[in-house]
TORTOR-496346 format. One line per 10 residues: number of its first residue (from 1); their letters; for each residue x, y, z of N, C-alpha, C. Coordinates in pm, whole numbers, plus 50000, padded with zeros to 5 digits. Atoms other than C-alpha are relative to their C-alpha. Example, Ala and Ser with C-alpha at 12.3 -4.5 7.8 and 13.67 -1.06 7.14 Angstrom:
2
1	AS	50089,49881,50000,51230,49550,50780,50090,50120,50000 | 49918,49881,49994,51367,49894,50714,49923,50109,50073
//
This chain:
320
1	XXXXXXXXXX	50085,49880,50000,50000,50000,50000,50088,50125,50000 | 49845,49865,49948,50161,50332,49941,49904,50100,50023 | 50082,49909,49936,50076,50640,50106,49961,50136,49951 | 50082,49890,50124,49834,50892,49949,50000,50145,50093 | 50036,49867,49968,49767,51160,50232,50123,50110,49973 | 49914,49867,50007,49903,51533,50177,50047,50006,50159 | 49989,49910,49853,49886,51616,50528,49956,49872,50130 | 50099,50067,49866,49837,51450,50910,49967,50091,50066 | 50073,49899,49926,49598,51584,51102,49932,49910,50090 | 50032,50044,49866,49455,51338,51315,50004,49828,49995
11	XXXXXXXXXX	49947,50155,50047,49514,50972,51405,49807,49921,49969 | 50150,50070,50037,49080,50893,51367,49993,50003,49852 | 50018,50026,50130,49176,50980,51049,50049,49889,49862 | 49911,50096,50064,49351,50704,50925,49995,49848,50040 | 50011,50140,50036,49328,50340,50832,50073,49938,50081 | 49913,50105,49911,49475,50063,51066,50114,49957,49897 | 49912,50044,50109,49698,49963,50697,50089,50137,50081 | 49925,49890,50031,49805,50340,50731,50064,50015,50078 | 49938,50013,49882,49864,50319,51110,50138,49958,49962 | 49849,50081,49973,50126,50051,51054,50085,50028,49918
21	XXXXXXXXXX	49932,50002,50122,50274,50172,50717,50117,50106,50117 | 49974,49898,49906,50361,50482,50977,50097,49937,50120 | 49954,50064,49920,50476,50235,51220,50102,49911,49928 | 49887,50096,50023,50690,50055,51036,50094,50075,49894 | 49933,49927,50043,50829,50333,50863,50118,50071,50123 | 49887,49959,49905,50951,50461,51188,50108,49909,50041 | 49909,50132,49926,51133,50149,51283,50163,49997,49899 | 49866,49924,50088,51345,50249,50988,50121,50075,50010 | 49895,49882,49997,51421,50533,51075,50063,50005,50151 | 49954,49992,49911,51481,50464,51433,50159,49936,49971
31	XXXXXXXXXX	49899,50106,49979,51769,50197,51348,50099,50145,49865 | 49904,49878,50075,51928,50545,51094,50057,50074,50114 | 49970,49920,49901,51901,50765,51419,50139,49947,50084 | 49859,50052,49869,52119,50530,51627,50117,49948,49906 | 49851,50009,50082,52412,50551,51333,50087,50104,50056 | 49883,49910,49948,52741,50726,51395,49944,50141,49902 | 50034,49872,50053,52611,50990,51103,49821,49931,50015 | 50109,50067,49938,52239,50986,51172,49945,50131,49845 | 50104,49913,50110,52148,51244,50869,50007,49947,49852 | 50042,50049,50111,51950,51162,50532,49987,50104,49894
41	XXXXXXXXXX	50022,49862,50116,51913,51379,50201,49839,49958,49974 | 50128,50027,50076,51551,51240,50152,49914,50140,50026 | 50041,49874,50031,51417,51657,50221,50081,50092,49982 | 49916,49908,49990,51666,51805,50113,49965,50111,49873 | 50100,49942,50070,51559,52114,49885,49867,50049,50058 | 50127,50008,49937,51254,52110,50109,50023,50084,50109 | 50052,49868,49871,51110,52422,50384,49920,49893,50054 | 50066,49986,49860,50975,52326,50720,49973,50106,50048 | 49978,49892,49972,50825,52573,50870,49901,49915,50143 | 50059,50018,49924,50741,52498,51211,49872,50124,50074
51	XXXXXXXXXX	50076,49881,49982,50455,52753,51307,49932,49940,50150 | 50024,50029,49904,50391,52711,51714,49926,50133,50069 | 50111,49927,49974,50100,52926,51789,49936,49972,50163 | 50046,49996,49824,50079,52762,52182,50149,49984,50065 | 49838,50032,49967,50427,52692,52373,50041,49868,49987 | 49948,50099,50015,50603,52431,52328,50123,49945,50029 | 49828,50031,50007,50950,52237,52412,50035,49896,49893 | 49917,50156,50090,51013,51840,52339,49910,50032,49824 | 50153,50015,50113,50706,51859,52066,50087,50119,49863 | 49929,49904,50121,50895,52177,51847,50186,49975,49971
61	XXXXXXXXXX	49851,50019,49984,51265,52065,51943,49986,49886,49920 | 50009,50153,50098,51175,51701,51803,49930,50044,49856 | 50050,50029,50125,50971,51832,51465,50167,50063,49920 | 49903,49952,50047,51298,52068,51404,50143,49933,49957 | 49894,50080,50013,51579,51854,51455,49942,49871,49865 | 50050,50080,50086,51345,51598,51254,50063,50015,49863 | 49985,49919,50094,51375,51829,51006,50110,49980,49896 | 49829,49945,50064,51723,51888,50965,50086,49848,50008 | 49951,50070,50048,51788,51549,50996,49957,49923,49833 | 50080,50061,50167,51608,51476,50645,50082,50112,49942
71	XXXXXXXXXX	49885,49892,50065,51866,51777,50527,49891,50083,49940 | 50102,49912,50039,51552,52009,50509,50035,50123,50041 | 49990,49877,49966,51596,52395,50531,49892,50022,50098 | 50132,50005,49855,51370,52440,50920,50011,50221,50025 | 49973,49898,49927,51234,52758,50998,49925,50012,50124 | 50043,50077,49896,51122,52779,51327,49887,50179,50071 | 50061,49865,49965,50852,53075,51439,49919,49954,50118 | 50037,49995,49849,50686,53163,51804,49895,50095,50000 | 50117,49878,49962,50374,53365,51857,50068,50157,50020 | 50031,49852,49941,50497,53611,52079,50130,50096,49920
81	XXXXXXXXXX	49868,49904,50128,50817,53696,51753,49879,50003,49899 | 50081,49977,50197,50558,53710,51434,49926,50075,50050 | 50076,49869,50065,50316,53920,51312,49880,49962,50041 | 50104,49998,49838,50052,53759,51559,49971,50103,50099 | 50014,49867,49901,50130,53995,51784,49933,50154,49952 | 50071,49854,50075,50016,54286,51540,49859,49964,49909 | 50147,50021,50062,49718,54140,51425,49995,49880,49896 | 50000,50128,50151,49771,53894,51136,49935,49883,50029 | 50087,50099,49939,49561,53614,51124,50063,49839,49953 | 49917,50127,50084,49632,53257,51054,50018,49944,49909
91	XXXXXXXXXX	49987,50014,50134,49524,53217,50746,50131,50050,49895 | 49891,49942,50091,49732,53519,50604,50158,49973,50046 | 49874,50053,49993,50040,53402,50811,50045,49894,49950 | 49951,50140,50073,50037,53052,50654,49995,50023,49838 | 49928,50012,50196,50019,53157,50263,50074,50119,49991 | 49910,49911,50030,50273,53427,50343,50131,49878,50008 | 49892,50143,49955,50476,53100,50457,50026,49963,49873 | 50005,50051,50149,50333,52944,50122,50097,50070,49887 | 49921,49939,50065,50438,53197,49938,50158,49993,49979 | 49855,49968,49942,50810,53168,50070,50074,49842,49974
101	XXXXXXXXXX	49943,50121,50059,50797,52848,49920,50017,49871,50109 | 50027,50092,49916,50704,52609,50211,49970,49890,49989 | 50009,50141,50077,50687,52236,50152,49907,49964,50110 | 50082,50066,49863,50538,52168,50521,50011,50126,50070 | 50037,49882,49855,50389,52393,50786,49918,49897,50145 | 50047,50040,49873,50371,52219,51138,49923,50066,50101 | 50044,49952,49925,50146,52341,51350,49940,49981,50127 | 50083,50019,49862,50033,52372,51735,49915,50134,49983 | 50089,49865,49952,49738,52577,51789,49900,49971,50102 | 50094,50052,49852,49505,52622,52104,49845,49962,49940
111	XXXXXXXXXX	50148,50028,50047,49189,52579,51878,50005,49863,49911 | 49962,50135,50087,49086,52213,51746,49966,50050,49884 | 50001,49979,50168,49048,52202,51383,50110,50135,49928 | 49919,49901,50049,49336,52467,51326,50054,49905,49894 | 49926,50063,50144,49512,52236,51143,49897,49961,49870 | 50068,49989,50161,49255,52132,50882,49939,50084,49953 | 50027,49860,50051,49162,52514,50858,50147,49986,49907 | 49910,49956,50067,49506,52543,50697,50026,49872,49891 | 49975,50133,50106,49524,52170,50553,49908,50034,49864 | 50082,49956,50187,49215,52311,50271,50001,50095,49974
121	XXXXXXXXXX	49969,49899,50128,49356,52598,50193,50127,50012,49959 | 49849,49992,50036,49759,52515,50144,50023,49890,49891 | 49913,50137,50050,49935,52345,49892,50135,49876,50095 | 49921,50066,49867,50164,52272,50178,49935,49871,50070 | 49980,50105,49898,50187,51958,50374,49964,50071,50137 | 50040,49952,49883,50016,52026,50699,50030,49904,50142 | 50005,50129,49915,50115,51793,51022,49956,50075,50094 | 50035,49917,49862,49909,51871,51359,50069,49962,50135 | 49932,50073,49889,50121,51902,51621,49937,50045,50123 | 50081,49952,49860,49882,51970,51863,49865,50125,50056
131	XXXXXXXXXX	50126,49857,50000,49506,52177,51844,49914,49998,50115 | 50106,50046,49856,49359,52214,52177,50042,49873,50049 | 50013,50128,49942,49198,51944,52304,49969,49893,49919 | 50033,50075,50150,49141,51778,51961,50076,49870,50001 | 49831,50102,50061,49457,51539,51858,50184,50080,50024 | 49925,49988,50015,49778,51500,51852,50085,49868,49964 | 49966,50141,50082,49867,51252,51610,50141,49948,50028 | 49937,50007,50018,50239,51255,51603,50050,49955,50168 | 49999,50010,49915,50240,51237,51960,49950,49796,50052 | 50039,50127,49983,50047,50912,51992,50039,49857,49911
141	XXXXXXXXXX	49849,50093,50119,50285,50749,51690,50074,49965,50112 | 49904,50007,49978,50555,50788,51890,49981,49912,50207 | 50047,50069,49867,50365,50625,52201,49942,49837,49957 | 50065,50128,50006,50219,50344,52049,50143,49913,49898 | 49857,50054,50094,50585,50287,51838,50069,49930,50133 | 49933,50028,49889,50720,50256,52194,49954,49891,50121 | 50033,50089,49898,50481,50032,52370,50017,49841,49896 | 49933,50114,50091,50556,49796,52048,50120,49962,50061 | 49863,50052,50003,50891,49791,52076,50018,49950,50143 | 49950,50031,49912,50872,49701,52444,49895,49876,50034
151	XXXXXXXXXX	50124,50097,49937,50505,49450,52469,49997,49922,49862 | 50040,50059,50104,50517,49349,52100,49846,50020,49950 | 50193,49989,50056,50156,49310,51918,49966,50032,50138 | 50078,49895,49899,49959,49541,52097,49865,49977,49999 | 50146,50070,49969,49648,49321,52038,49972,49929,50128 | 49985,50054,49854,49511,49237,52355,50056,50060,50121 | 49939,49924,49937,49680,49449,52561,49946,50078,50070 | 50103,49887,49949,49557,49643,52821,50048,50151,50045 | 49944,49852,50028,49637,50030,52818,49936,50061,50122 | 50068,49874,49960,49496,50300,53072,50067,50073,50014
161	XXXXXXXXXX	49919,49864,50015,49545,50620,53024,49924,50059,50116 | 50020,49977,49909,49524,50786,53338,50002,50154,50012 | 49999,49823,49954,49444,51193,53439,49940,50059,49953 | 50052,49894,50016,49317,51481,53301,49945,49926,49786 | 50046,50090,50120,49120,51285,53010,49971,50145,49882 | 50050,49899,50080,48909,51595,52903,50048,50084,49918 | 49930,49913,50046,49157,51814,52782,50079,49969,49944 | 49901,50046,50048,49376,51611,52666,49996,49930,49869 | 50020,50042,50173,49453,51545,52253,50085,49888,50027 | 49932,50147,49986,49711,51327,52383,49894,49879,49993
171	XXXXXXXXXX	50100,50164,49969,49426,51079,52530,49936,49953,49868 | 50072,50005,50081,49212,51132,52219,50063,49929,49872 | 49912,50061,50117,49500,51016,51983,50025,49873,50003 | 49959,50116,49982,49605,50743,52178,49871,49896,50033 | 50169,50068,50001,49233,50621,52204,49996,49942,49877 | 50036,50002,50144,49213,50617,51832,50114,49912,49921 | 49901,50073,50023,49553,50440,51820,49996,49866,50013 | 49999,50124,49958,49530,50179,52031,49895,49897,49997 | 50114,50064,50053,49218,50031,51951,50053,49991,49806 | 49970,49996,50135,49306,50071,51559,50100,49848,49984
181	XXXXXXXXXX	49904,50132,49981,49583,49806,51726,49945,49891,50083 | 50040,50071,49909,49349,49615,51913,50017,49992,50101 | 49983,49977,49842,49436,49706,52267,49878,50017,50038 | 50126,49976,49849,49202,49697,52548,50079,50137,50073 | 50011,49823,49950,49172,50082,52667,49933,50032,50168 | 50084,49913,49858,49068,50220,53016,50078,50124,50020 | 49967,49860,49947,49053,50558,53113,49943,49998,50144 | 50031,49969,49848,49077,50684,53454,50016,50096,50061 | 50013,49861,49924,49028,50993,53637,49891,50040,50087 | 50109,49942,49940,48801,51225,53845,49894,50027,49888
191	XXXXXXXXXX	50085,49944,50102,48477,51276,53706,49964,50069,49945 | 49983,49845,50077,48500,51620,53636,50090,49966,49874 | 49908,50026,50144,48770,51504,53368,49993,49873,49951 | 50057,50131,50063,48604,51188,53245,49934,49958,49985 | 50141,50035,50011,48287,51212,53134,49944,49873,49949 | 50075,50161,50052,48071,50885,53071,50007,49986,49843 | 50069,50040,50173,48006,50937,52682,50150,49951,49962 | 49911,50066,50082,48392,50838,52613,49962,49893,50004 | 50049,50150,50031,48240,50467,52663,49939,49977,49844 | 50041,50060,50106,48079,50521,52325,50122,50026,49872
201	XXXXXXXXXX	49955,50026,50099,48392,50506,52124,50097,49883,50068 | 49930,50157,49939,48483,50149,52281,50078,50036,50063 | 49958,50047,49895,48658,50198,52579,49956,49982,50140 | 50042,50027,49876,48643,50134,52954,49963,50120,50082 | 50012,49908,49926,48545,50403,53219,50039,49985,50140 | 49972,50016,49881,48679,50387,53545,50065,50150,50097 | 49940,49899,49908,48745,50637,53867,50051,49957,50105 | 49990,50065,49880,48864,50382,54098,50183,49949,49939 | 49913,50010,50033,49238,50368,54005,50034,49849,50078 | 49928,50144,49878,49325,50076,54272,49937,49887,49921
211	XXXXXXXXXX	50098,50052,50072,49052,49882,54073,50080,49913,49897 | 49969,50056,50122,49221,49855,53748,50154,49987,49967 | 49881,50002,50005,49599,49880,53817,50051,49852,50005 | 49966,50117,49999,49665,49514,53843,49981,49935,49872 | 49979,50038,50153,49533,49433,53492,50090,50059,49882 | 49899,49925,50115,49770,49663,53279,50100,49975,49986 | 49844,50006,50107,50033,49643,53023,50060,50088,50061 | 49951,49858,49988,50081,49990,53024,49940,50129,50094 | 50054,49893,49983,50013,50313,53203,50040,50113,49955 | 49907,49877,50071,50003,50650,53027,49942,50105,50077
221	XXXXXXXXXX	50066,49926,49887,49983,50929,53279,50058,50147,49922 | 50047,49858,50019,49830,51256,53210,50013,50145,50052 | 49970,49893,49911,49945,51633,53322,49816,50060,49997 | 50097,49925,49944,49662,51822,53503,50024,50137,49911 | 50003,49825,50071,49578,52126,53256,49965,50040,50031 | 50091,49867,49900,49506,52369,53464,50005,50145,49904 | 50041,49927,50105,49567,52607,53167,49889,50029,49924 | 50073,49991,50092,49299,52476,52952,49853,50018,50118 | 50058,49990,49935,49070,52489,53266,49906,50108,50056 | 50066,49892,50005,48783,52764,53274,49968,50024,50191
231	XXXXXXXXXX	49985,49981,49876,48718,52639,53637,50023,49909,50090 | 49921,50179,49905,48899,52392,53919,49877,49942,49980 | 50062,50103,50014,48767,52058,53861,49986,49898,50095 | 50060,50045,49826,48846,51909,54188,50062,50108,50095 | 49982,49924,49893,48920,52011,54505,50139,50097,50036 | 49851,49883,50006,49323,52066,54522,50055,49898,49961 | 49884,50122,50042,49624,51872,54402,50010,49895,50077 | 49961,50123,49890,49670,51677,54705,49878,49958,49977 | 50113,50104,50004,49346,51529,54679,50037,49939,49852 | 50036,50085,50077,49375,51425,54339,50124,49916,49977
241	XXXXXXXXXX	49876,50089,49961,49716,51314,54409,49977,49831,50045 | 50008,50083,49930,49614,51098,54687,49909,49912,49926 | 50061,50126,50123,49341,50931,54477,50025,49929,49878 | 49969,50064,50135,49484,50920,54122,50148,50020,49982 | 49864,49977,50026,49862,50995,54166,50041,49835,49985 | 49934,50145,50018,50109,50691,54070,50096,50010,50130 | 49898,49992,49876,50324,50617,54388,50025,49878,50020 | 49897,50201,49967,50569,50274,54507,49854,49951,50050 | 50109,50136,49948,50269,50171,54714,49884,49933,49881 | 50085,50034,50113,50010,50172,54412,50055,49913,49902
251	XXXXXXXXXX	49933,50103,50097,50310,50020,54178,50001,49848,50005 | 49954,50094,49998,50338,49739,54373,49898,49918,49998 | 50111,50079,50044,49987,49611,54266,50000,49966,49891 | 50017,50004,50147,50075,49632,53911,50075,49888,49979 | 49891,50084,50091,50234,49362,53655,50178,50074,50071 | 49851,49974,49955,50612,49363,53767,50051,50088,49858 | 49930,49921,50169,50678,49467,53374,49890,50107,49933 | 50105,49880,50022,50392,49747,53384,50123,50115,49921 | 49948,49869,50035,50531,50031,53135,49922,50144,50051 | 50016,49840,49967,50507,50359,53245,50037,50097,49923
261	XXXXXXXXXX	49928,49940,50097,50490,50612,53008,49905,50135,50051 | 50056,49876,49957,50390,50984,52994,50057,50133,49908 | 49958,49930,50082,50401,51238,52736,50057,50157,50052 | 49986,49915,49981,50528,51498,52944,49895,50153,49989 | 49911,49936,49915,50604,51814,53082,49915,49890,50135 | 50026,50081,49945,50576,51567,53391,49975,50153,50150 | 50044,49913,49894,50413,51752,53741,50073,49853,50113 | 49959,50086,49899,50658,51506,53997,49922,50040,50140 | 50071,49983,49834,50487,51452,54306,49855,50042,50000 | 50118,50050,50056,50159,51480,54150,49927,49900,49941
271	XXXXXXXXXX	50104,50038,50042,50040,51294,53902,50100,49843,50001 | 49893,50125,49983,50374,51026,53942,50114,50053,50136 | 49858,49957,49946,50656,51039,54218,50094,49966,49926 | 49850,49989,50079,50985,51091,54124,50078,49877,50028 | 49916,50128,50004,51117,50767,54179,49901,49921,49914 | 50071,50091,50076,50870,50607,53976,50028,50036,49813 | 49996,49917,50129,50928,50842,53688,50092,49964,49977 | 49847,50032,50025,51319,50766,53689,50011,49821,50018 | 50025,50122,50001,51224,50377,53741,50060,49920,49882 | 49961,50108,50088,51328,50075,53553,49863,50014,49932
281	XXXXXXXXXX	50128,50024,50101,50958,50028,53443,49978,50149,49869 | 50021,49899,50069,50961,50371,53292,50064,50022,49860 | 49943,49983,50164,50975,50464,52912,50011,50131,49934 | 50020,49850,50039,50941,50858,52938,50074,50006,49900 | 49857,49930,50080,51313,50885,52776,49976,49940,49859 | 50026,50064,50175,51225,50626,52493,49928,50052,49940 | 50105,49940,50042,50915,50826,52427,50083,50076,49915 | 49978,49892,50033,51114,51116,52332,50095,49945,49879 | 49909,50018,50112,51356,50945,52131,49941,49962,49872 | 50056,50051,50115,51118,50755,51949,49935,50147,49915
291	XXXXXXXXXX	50096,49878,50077,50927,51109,51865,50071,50038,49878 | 49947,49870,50096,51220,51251,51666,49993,49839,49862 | 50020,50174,50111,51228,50825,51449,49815,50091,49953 | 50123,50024,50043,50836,50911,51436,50014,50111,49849 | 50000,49921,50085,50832,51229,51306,50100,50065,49885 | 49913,49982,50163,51119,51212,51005,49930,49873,49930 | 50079,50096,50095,50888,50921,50887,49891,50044,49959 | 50089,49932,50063,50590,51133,50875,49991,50083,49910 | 49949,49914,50132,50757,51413,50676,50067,49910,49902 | 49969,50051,50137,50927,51142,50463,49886,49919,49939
301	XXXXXXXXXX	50072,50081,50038,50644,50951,50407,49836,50145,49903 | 50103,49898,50084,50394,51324,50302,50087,50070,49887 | 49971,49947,50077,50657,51400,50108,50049,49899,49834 | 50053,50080,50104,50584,51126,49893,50116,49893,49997 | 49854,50125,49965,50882,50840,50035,49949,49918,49997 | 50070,50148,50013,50828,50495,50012,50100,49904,50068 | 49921,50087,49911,50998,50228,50285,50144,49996,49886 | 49856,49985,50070,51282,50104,49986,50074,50088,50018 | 49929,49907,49997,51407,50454,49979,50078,50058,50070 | 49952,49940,49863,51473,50511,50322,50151,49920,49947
311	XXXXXXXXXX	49846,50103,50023,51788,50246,50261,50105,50075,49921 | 49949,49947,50090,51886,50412,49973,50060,50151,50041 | 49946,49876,49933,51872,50771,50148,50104,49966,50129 | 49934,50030,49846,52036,50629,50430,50176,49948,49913 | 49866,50029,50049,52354,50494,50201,50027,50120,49948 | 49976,49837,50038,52363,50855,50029,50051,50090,50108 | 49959,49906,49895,52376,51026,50395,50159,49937,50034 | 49868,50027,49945,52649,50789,50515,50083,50052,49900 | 49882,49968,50100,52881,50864,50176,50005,50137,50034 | 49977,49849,50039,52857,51220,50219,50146,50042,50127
//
């Protein structure tokens, strides 16, 4: 099967074939990353323009470096430096981009559907790196690449994603992921951030964390957005600590080979202690590595790459 979309924009949008083409494109590129020269010519000629319209660290540091390891010209822009600040809107900032000869425009924005506002009106390649509370496709690649490489087939498998459900594109991606892979799903949180109707896109519901920690593969734990939050949802941190935080005593109910994962910025002593986070079971660090493997497979793969090639770009980078 080869791969037709212009643009990613969300992982509901895409075929379980497409999932894995994605997934097994990264596996590629992970085993390039860990070479002594780790850079490819397969964008080379080619603009990135990362356009980060909310803040960002690992998420803009990993599409950039991505970037530049595909030997792509990256430019890298911030709200509070562009022409945001004086009024410009997003439309006219992305086909001034176009204009400038842009091959891809990455984008985080705080509103969902930003990205496929700009995906139907660019010739550009659009990837969403993050709209609201919508998706975040590239994000949940590089999570479900990582619970592979450590559980194998991810059919069967039982997942909960744990915390601040509502707000979170993370959860929504990796919902849409892991089911696509046949995993068994539970979500878990306070009920203020886990309303009943997620049961109707097949998964579990639970607020009783003690409950369901003994059946899991994996746990993927959620930061408290108190940003996206119009008004507190529970009481105070320490309470939701004490009920839904990860801590040694709660661990030691789980599978001995429970992964622990967590897409960051991590709140220690909240939503995980710090010895659990720095743990043997833990895969935070692989997360991150795998992100920058994910995302040079997504730009090589919209920019019209095909698995063979990677090999081929990959003997071209080493000669140089």
């Amino acid at each position: 099967m080869k791969w037709a979309k212009k643009d990613l924009l969300a992982i509901s949008d895409l075929s379980s074939e497409e999932l894995l083409i994605l997934l097994d494109t990264t596996a590629s590129f992970k085993e390039i990353i860990s070479r002594a020269i780790k850079k490819v010519p397969s964008l080379r000629g080619k603009t990135v323009v990362n356009l980060f319209v909310e803040p960002s660290t690992r998420t803009r540091c990993s599409f950039e470096l991505a970037a530049q390891r595909l030997s792509a010209d990256v430019i890298s822009i911030e709200k509070s430096v562009s022409s945001f600040t004086k009024g410009e809107t997003l439309k006219d900032t992305a086909l001034n981009l176009q204009a400038l000869n842009a091959d891809f425009i990455i984008l985080r924005h705080k509103s969902p559907g930003a990205a496929l506002f700009l995906a139907e009106r660019l010739q550009a390649s659009v990837i969403n790196a993050g709209d609201g509370p919508h998706e975040h496709p590239t994000q949940a690649l590089l999570d479900v690449f990582t619970a592979r490489e450590k559980l194998g087939d991810l059919k069967g498998k039982h997942f909960i994603i744990l915390g601040d459900i509502l707000f979170s594109r993370v959860a929504r991606s990796n919902i849409w992921a892991l089911l696509k892979l046949g995993a068994r799903v539970t979500l878990v949180g306070p009920t203020t951030l886990l309303p009943e109707v997620f049961r109707e896109v097949g998964v579990d519901v639970c607020h009783n964390l003690d409950e369901v920690l003994p059946e899991a593969d994996a746990i993927n734990l959620l930061r408290i957005q108190q940003e996206r939050q119009q008004a507190t949802l529970f009481p105070s941190l320490g309470e939701y600590t004490k009920l839904f935080g990860l801590n040694m005593e709660r661990f030691k109910r789980c599978k001995p080979d429970v992964l622990i994962m967590h897409p960051g910025p991590i709140n220690r002593g909240v939503e995980i202690s710090s010895e659990l986070a720095d743990c043997e079971n833990s895969v935070i660090l692989d997360q991150v590595t795998n992100g920058l493997a994910v995302r040079m497979a997504v730009m090589f793969l919209l920019s019209g790459g095909q698995l063979p090639k990677i090999k081929e770009d990959a003997r071209k980078g080493t000669s140089k």
